[in-house]
C-alpha positions as CSV (number, residue, x, y, z in Angstrom):
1,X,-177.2,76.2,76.5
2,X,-180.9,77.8,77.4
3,X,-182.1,79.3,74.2
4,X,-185.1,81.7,75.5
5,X,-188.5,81.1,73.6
6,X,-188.1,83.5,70.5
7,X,-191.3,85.0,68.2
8,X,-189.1,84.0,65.3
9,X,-190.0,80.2,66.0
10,X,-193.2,79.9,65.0
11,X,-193.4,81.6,62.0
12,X,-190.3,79.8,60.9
13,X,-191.7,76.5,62.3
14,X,-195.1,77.3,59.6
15,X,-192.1,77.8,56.9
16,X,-190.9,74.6,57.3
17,X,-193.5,72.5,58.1
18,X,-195.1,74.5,55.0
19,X,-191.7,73.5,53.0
20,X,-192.5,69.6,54.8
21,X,-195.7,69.6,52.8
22,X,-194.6,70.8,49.1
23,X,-192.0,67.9,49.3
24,X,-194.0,65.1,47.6
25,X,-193.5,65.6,44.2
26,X,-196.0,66.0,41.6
27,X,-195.0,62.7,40.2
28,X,-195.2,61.1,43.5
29,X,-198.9,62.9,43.9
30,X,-200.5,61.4,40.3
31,X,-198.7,58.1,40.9
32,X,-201.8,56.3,41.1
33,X,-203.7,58.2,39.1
34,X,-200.8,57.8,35.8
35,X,-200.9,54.0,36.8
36,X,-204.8,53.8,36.3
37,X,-204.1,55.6,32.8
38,X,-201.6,53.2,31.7
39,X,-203.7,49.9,33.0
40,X,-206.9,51.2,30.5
41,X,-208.6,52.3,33.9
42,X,-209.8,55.4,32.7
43,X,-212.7,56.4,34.3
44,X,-210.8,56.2,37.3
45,X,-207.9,58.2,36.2
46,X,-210.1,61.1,35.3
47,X,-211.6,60.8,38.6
48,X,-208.2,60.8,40.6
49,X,-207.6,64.1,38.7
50,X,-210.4,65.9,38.5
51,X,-209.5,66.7,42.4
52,X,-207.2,69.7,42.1
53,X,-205.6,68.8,45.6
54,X,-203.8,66.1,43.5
55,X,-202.3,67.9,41.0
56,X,-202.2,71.4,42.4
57,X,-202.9,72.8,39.6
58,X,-206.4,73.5,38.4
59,X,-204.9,73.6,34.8
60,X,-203.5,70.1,34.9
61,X,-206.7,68.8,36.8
62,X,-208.5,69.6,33.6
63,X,-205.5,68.7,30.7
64,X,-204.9,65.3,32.8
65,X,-208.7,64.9,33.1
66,X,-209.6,65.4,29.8
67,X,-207.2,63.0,28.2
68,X,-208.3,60.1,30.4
69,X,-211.9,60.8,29.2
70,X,-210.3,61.7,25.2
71,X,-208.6,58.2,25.4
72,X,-212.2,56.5,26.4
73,X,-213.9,57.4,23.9
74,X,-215.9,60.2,25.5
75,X,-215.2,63.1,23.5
76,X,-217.9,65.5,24.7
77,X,-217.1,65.0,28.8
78,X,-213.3,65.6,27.4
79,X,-213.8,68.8,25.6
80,X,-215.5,70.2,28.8
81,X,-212.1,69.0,31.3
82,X,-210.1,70.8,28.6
83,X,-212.4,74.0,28.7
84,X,-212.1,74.3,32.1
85,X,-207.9,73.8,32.0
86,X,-207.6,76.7,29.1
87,X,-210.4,78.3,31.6
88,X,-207.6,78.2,34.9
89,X,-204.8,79.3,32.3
90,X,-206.1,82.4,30.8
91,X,-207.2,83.0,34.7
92,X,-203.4,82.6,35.9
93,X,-202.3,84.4,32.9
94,X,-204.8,87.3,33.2
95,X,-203.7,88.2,37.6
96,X,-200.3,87.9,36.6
97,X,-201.2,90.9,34.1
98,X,-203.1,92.9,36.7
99,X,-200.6,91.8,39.7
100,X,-203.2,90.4,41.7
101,X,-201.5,87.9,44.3
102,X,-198.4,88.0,42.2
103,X,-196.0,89.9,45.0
104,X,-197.0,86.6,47.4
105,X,-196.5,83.7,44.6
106,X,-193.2,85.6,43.9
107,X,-192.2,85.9,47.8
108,X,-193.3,82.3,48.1
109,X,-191.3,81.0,45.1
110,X,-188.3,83.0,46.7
111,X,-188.8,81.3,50.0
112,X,-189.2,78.0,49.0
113,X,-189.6,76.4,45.4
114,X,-191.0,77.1,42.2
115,X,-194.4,74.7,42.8
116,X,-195.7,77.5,45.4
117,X,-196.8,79.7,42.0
118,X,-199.7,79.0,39.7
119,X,-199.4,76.1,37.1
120,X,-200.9,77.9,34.0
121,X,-198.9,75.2,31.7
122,X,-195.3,75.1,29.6
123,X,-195.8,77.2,26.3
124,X,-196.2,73.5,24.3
125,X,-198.4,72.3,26.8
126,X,-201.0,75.5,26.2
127,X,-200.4,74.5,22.5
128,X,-201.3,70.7,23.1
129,X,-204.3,71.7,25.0
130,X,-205.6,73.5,22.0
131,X,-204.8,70.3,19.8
132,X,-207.0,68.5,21.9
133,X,-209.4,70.9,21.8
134,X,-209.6,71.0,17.9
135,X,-209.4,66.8,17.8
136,X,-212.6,66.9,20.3
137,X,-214.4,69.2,17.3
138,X,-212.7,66.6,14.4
139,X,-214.5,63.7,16.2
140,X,-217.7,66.0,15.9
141,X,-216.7,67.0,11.7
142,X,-217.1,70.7,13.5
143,X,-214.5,72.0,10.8
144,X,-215.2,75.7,11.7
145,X,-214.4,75.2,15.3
146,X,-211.2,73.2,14.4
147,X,-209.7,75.7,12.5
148,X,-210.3,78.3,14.9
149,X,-208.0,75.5,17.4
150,X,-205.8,75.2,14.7
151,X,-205.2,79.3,15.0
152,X,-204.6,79.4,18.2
153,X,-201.8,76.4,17.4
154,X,-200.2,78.6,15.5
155,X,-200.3,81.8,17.5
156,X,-198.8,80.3,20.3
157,X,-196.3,78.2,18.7
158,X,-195.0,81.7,17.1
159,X,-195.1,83.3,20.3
160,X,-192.8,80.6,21.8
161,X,-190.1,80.4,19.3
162,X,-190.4,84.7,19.1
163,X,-190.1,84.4,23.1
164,X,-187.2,82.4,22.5
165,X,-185.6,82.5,19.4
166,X,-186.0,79.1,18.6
167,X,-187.9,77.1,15.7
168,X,-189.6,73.6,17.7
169,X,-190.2,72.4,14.6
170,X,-193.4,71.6,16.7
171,X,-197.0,72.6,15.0
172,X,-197.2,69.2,12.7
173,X,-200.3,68.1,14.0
174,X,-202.2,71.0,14.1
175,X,-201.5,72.1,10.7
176,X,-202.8,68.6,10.3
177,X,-206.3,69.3,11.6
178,X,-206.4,72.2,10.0
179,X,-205.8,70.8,6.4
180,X,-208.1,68.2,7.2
181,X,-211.0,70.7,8.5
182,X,-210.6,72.5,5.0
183,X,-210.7,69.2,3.0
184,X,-214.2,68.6,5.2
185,X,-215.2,71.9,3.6
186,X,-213.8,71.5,0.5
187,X,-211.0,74.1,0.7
188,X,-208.4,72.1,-1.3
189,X,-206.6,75.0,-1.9
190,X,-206.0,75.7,1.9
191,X,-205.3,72.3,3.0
192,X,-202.4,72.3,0.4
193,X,-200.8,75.2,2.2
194,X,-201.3,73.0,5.8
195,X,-199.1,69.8,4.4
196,X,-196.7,72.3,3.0
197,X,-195.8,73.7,6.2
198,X,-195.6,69.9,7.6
199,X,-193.3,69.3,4.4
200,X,-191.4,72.2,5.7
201,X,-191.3,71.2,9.4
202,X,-190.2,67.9,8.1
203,X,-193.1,66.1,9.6
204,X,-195.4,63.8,8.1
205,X,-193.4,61.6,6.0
206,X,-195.7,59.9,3.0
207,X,-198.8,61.4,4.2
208,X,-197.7,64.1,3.3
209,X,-195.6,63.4,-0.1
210,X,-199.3,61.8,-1.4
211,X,-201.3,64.5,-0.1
212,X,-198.9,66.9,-1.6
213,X,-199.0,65.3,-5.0
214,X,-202.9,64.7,-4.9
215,X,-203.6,68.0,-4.4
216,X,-201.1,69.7,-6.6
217,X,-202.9,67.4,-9.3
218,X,-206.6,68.4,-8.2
219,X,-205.1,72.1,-8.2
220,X,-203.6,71.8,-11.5
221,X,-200.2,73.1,-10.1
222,X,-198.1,71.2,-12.9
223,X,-194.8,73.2,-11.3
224,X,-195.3,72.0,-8.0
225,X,-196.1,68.5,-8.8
226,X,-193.0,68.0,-10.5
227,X,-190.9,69.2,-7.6
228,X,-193.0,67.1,-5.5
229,X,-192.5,63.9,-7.6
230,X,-188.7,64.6,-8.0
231,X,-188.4,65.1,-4.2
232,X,-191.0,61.7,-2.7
233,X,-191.0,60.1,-5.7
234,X,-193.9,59.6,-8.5
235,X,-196.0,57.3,-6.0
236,X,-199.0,55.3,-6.8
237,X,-201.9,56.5,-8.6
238,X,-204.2,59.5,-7.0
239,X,-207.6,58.5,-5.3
240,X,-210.7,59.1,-7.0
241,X,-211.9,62.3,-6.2
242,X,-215.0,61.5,-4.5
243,X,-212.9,58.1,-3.0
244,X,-214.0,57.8,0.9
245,X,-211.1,57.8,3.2
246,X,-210.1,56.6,6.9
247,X,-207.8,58.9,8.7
248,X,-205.9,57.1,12.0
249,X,-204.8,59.6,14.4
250,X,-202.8,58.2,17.2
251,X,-200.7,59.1,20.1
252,X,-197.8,56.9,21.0
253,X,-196.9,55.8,24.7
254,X,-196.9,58.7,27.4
255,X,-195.3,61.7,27.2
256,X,-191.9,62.8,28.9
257,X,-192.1,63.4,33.4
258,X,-190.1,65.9,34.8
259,X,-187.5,64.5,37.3
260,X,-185.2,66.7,39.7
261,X,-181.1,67.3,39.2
262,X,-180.3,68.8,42.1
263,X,-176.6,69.7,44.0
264,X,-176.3,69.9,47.9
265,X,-173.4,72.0,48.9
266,X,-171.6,71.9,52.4
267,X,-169.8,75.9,52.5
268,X,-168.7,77.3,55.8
269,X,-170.7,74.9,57.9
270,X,-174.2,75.7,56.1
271,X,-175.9,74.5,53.1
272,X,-176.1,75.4,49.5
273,X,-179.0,74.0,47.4
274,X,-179.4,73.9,44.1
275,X,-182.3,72.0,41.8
276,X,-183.7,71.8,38.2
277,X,-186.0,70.4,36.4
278,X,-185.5,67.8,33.0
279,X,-187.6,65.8,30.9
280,X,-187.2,62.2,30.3
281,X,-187.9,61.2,27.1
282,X,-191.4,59.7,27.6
283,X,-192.3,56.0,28.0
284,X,-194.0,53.2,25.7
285,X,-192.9,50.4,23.2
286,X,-194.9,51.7,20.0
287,X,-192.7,52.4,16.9
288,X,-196.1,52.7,14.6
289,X,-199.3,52.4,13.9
290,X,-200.6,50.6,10.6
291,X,-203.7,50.7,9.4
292,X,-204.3,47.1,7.6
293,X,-206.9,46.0,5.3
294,X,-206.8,42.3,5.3
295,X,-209.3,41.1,2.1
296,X,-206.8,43.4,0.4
297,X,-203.8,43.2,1.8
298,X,-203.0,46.9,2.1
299,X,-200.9,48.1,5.2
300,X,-200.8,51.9,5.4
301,X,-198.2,52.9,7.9
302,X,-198.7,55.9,10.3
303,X,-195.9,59.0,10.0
304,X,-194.8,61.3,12.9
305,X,-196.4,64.6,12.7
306,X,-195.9,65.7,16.5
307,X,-192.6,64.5,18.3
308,X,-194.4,65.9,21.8
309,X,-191.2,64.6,23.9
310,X,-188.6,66.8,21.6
311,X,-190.7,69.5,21.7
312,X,-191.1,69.5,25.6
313,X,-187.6,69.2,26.4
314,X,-186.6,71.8,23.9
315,X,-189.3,74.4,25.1
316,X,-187.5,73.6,28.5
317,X,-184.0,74.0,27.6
318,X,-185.1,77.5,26.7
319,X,-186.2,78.7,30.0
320,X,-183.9,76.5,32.2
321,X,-180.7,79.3,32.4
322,X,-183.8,81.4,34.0
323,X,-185.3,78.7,36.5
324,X,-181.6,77.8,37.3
325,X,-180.9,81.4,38.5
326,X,-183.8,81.4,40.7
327,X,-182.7,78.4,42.1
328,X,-179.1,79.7,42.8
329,X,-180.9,83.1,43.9
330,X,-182.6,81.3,46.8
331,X,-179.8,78.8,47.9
332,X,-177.9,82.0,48.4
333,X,-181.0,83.7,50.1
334,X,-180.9,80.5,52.4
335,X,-178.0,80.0,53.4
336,X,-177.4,83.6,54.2
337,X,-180.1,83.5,57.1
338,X,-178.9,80.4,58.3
339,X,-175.0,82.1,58.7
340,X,-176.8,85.6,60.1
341,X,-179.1,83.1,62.2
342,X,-175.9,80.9,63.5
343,X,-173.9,84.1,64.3
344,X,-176.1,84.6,67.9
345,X,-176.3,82.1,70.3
346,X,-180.0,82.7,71.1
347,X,-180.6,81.7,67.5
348,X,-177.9,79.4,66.7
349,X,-180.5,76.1,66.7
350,X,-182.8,78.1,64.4
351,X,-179.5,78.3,62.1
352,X,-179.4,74.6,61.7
353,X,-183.0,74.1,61.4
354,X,-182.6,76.7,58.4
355,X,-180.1,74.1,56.9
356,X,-182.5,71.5,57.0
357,X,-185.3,73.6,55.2
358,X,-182.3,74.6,52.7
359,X,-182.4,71.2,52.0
360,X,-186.4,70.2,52.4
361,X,-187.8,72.7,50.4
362,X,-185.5,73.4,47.6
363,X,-187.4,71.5,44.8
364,X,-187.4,71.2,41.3
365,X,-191.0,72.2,40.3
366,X,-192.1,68.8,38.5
367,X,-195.8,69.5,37.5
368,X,-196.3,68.4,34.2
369,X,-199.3,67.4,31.7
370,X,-197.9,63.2,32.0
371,X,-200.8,61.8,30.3
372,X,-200.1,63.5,27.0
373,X,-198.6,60.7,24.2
374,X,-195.1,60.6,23.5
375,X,-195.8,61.3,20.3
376,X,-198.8,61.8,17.4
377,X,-199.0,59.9,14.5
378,X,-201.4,59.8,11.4
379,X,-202.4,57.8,8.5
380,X,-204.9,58.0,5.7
381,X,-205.9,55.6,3.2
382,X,-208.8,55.2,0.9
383,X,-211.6,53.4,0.2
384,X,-213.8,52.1,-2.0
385,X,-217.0,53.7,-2.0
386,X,-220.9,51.9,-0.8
387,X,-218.4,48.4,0.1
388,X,-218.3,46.7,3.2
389,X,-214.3,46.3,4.2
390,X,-212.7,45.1,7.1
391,X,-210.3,47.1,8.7
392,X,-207.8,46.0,11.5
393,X,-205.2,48.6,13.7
394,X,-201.6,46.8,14.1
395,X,-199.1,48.4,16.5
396,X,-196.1,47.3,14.4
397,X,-194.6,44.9,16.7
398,X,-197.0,44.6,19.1
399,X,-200.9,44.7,19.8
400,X,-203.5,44.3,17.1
401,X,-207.3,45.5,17.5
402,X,-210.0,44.5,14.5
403,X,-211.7,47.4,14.3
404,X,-214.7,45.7,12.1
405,X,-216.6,46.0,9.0
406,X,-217.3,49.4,7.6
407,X,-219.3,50.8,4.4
408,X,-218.2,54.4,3.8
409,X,-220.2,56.3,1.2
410,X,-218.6,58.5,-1.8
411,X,-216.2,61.7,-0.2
412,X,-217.2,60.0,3.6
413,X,-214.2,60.5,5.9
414,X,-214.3,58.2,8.9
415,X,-211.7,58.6,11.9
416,X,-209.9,56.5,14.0
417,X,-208.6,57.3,17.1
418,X,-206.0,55.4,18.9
419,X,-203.6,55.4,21.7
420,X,-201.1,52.8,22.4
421,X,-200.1,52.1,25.9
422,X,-197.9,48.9,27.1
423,X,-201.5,47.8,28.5
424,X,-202.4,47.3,24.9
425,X,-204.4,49.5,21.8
426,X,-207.8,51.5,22.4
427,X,-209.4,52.5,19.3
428,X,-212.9,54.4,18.7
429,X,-214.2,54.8,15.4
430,X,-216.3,58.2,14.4
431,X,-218.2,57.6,11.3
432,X,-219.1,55.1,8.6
433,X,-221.4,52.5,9.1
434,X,-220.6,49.2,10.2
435,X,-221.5,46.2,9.4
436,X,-224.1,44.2,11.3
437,X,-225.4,40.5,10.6
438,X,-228.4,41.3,9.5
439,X,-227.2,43.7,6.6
440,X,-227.1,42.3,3.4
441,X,-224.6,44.3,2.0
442,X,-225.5,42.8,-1.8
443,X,-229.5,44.5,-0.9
444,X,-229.8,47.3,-3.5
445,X,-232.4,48.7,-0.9
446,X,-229.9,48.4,2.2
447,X,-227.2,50.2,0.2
448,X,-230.2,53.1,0.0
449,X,-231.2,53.2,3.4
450,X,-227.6,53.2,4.5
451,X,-227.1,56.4,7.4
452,X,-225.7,58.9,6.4
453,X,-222.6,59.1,9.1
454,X,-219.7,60.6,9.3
455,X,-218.1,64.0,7.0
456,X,-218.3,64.2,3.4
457,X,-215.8,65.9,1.5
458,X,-216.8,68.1,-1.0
């Protein structure tokens, strides 16, 4: 047969070769860059994607860029990556309002696959981002700018389930900032009502039963004590109230990937595609954390106040019965220009390539924030005041870090801040003073020139 040259091929070759290019995944895209995450190789993780042509996304250039540089320690560099992602978010979110380029995303997504539109983020990975956000203030005892993170936590998280109809359960770890942010500014009475609605989102575990208790105590709320002591358990003995303390905050393993379920139909001699997203359920050995004083002998286990991987999967069980339909909507759209295309004899080849871009461009969108831990966990122990004590980080099972000597003065909070990977612990300290050979830490005149790091509590 001599098919004439037909005006149709061109733009139809563009659609598939166009179709040819959005096939490598966003997985397959950040390979290398999740792989220099999980080795420890940070700086060269938040190099691979900072570049927006590897992610696609300019929200997840900055989210995945500003947890490689959160992990390392650099706190300042990683608030700035996470400005710019809530920065490329609000921008997505604010021309989708106005309309502007929204009729060609939506003809795009039609056409081909989901990935073609804007990545502003799931609704729990907008909330994370603001987590980070308000842990990059904690590490700078900015209490006012944490509880304005901790808000936003909360506004969104209420949005979602509203949206949806669903309670995540999700929120622990914000509400955790936030209590701790008040207990910086010596709001006890606020901080109580933050581990109450952990208690309530049954996060937490026995950080929370012994900061419930304390603070009922400090409080003088005789009622609530009792209920709390008949529901944990009586406990040990409260804290001095001017006792220092060292808070662990610690994300577990990475976070659930996206991967593709997907049908291929043969019907009437064409094509009928069909692909959806799911979320695995995240990757990493760590159980726990411990915080572990050896002269003493104290281990302080870490709780669970954000199961990130539950929440993700749940927030996308939500919205899949939509994204499934869109799918179905365009393997119909498809295969019904392949049939019309296969029906003349001028255009019948053009038919068969339309099966094959049935079949290469109907994607699963996979773009996902991968660097974010599996899960969050937290401790809090405390301290004797003005003493030197060593203090070591156990993954329970697995990898141990000394973190060193440290002298914390009377209400001095010092943080630790931790993320286990199967490469092994990294742990920064923010506060305190530690100890250094040439201290005498039994020199009246030492313990007076001491610096005055970290937060006090009031």
């Amino acid at each position: 047969m001599n098919a004439r040259p037909s005006r149709r091929r061109v733009p139809f070759a563009a659609l598939v070769l166009t179709a040819a290019a959005s096939c490598q995944s966003y997985n397959e895209r950040v390979s290398g860059a999740v792989d220099a995450f999980e080795r420890g190789s940070f700086e060269r993780a938040e190099a691979a994607f900072g570049h927006e042509e590897v992610t696609g996304s300019l929200f997840l250039s900055g989210a995945e860029a500003g947890m490689a540089a959160f992990t390392d320690g650099r706190f300042e560099e990683a608030r700035a990556h996470f400005d710019r992602a809530e920065a490329a978010a609000r921008d997505v979110e604010e021309r989708a309002a106005i309309g502007v380029e929204s009729l060609t995303e939506s003809l795009l997504t039609l056409a081909i696959n989901e990935s073609q539109a804007d990545y502003p983020g799931e609704g729990y990975e907008k909330v994370m981002l603001h987590v980070m956000l308000g842990l990059c203030h904690l590490t700078e005892f900015d209490a006012a700018s944490v509880l304005v993170e901790a808000r936003r936590v909360d506004e969104l998280l209420t949005g979602e389930e509203e949206l949806y109809g669903s309670e995540y359960g999700a929120g622990g770890i914000g509400h955790f900032m936030s209590a701790l942010a008040y207990e910086l500014v010596g709001k006890p009475g606020e901080a109580y009502i933050d581990y109450q609605r952990m208690r309530d989102k049954g996060v937490g575990g026995d950080l929370v039963a012994s900061a419930l208790r304390r603070l009922a105590r400090r409080l003088g709320r005789a009622d609530d004590l009792v209920r709390w002591e008949e529901e944990f358990g009586e406990g040990g003995p409260d804290p001095d109230r001017d006792s220092p303390s060292v808070v662990l905050i610690g994300g577990l393993g990475m976070g659930p990937a996206k991967y593709e379920t997907r049908i291929d139909v043969p019907i009437d001699g064409s094509v009928f595609a069909w692909a959806v997203p799911s979320f695995d359920a995240g990757s990493g050995l760590a159980a726990s954390l411990e915080l572990v004083f050896p002269e003493s002998g104290v281990h302080v286990r870490s709780a669970v106040v954000e199961d990130v991987a539950a929440v993700a999967s749940e927030n996308l069980s939500d919205r899949i019965a939509w994204i499934a339909a869109r799918s179905a909507v365009r393997g119909l759209l498809k295969r019904q220009l392949a049939e019309q295309l296969k029906a003349d004899e001028e255009t019948e080849w053009l038919g068969i390539a339309a099966d094959i871009f049935t079949i290469v461009s109907e994607r699963a969108d996979l773009r996902a924030w991968r660097t974010l831990p599996r899960a969050w966990v937290a401790a809090r122990a405390y301290l004797p005041a003005n003493e030197f004590v060593d203090i070591e980080l156990h993954e329970v099972g697995g990898d141990r870090v000394d973190i060193g000597r440290y002298r914390l003065l009377e209400g001095e909070t010092m943080f630790v801040v931790a993320r286990a990977l199967d490469s092994g612990l990294v742990v920064h300290v923010v506060g305190g003073e530690a100890f250094e050979p040439s201290t005498n830490p039994q020199d009246p005149e030492a313990l007076e020139d001491a610096p005055q790091s970290g937060a006090r509590m009031q």
